[in-house]
N, C-alpha and C positions, 0 to 999 in steps of 0.2 A: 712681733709679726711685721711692722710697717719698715721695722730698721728690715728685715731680710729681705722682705719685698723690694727697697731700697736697694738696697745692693745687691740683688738681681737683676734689678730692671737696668742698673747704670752699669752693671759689667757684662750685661747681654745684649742691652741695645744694640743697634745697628752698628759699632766699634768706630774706629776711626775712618775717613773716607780717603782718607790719603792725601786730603788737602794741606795734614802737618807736616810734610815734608817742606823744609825750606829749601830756595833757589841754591845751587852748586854755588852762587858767587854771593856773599850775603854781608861781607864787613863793611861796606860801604851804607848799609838799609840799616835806618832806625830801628828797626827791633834785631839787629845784630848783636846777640851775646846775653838776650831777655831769659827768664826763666819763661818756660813752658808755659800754656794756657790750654785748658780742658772747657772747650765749650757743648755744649746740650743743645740739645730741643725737644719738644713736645711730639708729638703721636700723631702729626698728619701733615700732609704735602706743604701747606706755606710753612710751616716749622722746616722743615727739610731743607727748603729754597732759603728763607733766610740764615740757617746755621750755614750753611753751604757760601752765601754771598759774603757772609761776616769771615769767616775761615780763611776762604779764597783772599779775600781783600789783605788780609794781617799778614799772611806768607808772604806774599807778592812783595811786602815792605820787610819781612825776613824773619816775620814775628815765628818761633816755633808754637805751633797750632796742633791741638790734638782734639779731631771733633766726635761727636758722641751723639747720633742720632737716635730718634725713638723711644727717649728717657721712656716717659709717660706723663701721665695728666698733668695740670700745675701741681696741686695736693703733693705729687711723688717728685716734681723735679724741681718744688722748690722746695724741699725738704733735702734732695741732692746741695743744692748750690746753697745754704746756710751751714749746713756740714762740712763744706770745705771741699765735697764731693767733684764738685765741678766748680768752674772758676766766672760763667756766664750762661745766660741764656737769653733767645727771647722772649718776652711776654706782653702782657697788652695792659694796658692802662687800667683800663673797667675790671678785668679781672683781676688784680692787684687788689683792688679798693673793694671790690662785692666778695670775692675768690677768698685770698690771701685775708686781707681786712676786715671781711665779715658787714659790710656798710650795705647798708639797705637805700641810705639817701641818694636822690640823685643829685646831679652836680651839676652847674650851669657851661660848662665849655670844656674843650679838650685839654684847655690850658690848666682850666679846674681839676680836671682827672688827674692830668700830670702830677700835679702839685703833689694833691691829697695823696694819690701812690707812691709818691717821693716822699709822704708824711709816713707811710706805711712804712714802711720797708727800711728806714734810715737806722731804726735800733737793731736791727742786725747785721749793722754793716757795710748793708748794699746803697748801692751809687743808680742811678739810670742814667743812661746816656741821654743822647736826643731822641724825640719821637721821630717815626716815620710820619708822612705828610698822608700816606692811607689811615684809617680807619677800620678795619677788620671785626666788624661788628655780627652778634649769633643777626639770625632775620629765621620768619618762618615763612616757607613756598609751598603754594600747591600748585596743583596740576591747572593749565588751564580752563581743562571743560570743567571740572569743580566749583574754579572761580566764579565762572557764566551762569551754572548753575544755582549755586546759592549767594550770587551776588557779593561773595569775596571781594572787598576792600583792605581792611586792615585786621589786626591780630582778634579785635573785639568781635569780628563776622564771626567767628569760627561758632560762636553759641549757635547760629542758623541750621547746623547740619544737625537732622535728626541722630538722637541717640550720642553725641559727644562726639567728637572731633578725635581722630588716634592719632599721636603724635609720635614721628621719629627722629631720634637723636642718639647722641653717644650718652654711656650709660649715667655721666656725671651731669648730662644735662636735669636730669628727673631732679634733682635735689637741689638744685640752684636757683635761687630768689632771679636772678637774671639767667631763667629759665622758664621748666616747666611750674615752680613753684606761682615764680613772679606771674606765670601766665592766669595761675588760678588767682593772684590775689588782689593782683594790678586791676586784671581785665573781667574778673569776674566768672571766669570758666572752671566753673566747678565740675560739669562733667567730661573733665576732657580723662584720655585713656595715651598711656604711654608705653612704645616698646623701644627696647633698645638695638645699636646697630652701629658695629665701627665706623669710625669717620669714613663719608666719602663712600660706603656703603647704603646711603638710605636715602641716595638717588636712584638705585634702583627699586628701591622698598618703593619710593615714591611711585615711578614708572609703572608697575605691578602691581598699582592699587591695593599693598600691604598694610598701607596704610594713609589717613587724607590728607596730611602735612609735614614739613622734614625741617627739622631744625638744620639752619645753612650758613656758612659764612658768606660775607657779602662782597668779600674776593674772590669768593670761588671761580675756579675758570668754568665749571660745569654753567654758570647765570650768565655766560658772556656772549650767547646768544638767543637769547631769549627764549627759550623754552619752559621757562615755569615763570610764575606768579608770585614776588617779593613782596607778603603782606605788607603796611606799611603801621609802623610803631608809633603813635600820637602820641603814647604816653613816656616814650622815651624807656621804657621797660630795660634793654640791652646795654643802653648806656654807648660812653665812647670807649674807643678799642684801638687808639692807636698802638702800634707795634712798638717798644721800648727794650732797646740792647738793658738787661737786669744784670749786674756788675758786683764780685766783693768789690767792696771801697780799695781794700787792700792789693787787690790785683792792680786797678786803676794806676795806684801811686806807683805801685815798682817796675809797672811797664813802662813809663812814660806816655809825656802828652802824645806821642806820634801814635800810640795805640788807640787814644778816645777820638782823636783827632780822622785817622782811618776808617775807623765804625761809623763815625757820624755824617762823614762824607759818603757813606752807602746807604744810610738812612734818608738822604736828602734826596734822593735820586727814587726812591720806592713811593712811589704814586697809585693811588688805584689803579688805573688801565694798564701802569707797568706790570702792577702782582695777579692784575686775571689774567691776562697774556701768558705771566711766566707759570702761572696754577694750571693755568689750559694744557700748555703741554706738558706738566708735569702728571696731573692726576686726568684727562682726556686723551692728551695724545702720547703718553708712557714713556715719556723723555726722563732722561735722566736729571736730576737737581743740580748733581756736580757739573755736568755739560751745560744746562740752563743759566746757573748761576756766571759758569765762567765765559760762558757767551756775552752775558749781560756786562760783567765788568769789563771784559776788553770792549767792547761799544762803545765805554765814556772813559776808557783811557787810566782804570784802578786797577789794570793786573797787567 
């Protein structure tokens, strides 16, 4: 059932966005005469913008790019990309090492996440590029008048609200230790209550008092004005989350260096303030990712 689900989700997904069209004039650009690359992403708006920015970027130098949005969760699309399914994706550090590797410990620095991910992941194959300089970590927000109410500071408040705190998130957050799991065992909140809600859907849950707290990414462009209330993690619960281009080894080697060399020069550039900005108008102001992304690159001079 998982291999069908698998290749459903990789040959229904959002297909290719058109970014693998290489330039009319390409024998002079380092990925001139490359075998093909099938890049992924995961099931929600900064996935979209970074496939999109990664794509845009490799054409531009002539690489032939074929992107694949919308895979689905890590579980299903990194189960694509060890298959041979797809050839890269993005992913995030913390989720590699808790996600993928099953590791409950936490780690003292980003550079520590890195590593340990790159300890993961090396026996099948896979490579990671460089990190992005953001961090893309889950956080949980409530509403402000909540906050003021039961004096909401960080994740451990949440025991103040009579009757348990109901949490929303997407459906894989319920079952993840750097989750709703972690929430009960970290912090102690044994009566919390969970519903679920596609990404980027349970800011409105939130809004509509469906429920008192919304699992949220901390790029999100919807937080970039202040309108809800970033609990704050003392315990390190989430972990680090930088963004990491996830690679077979194999693609790496027969694309050449101008392929890693490309990726990591877009990675270098992705800042927090750069990814709520380009989040904002993607999942608030209904911008397109392909327009977004290639806005971005012509700005610093990669497309």
């Amino acid at each position: 059932m998982l291999a069908l689900a698998l290749a459903l989700a990789v040959a229904g997904c959002g297909g290719g966005s058109g970014t693998g069209s290489a330039p009319t004039t390409t024998t002079n650009l380092p990925g001139a005469g490359k075998p093909p690359v099938t890049i992924g992403t995961k099931n929600f708006p900064e996935e979209f913008l970074l496939g999109e920015l990664y794509s845009q970027a490799l054409t531009a130098k002539g690489f032939r790019v074929n992107l694949k949005s919308n895979v689905g969760a890590t579980e299903i699309i990194y189960r694509a990309l060890t298959s041979g399914t797809l050839d890269m994706y993005p992913e995030y550090t913390g989720v590699i090492t808790a996600v993928i590797g099953n590791q409950t410990k936490r780690l003292a620095s980003e550079e520590a996440a890195y590593q340990e991910a790159q300890r993961i992941v090396s026996p099948e194959g896979l490579v990671l590029l460089e990190r992005t300089p953001f961090s893309d970590r889950d956080a949980i927000a409530v509403r402000p008048a909540l906050a003021r109410r039961y004096k909401l500071e960080s994740i451990g408040d949440l025991a103040r609200i009579p009757g348990g705190a109901t949490i929303g998130g997407p459906p894989e957050f319920k079952t993840r230790e750097q989750g709703f799991v972690g929430m009960r065992n970290v912090y102690g909140l044994s009566n919390l209550h969970f519903r679920p809600f596609s990404i980027g859907q349970q800011y409105d849950a939130l809004n509509r008092q469906k429920v008192d707290a919304v699992d949220v990414f901390t790029t999100d462009g919807q937080l970039s004005k202040g309108e809800y209330v970033v609990l704050k993690d003392p315990e390190d619960l989430f972990g680090f989350q930088n963004a990491v281009p996830l690679v077979r080894e194999a693609v790496v080697s027969r694309e050449g260096t101008e392929f890693a060399k490309t990726i990591n020069a877009v990675s270098a550039l992705l800042t927090t303030i750069e990814m709520r900005r380009m989040n904002h108008a993607v999942a608030v102001g209904q911008a397109s990712p392909r327009v977004v992304a290639a806005s971005f690159l012509h700005g610093h001079g990669l497309k």
